[in-house]
N, C-alpha and C positions, 0 to 999 in steps of 0.2 A: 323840296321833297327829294329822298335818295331816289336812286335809280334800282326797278327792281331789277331782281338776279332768277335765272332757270333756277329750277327746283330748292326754291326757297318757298318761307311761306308768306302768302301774300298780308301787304300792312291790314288789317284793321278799318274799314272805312263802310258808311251806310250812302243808298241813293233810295232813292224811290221806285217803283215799279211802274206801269202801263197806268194802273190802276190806285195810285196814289197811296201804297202803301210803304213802307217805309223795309227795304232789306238791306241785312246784315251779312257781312262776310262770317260772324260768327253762329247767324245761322244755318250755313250748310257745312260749320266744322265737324269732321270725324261721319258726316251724314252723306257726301256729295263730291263727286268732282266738281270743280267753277274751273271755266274755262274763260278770263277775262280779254277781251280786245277791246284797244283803245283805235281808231282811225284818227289821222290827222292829216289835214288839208283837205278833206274834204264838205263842202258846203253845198 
C-alpha cells in the first residue's frame, strides 16, 4: 500500500462501525471532514 501524503485525498477503503455497520470513505465525500488516525504499537 502507498504511503499517504498531506492534503491529498484519502484512498477509498470501508471498515465497520461500533455497531456493525459497514462505513465508507465515500460516504462522507463533499458531506464531512474525516479526520483519520492510525496508532501503532500500541496494544
Amino acid at each position: 500500500m502507498s504511503r499517504a501524503e498531506l492534503n491529498k485525498p484519502a484512498p477509498e477503503f470501508s471498515l465497520t462501525d461500533f455497531s456493525g455497520h459497514k462505513i465508507s470513505m465515500a460516504d462522507f465525500l463533499g458531506k464531512k471532514n474525516v479526520l483519520l488516525v492510525f496508532n501503532r504499537g500500541f496494544f
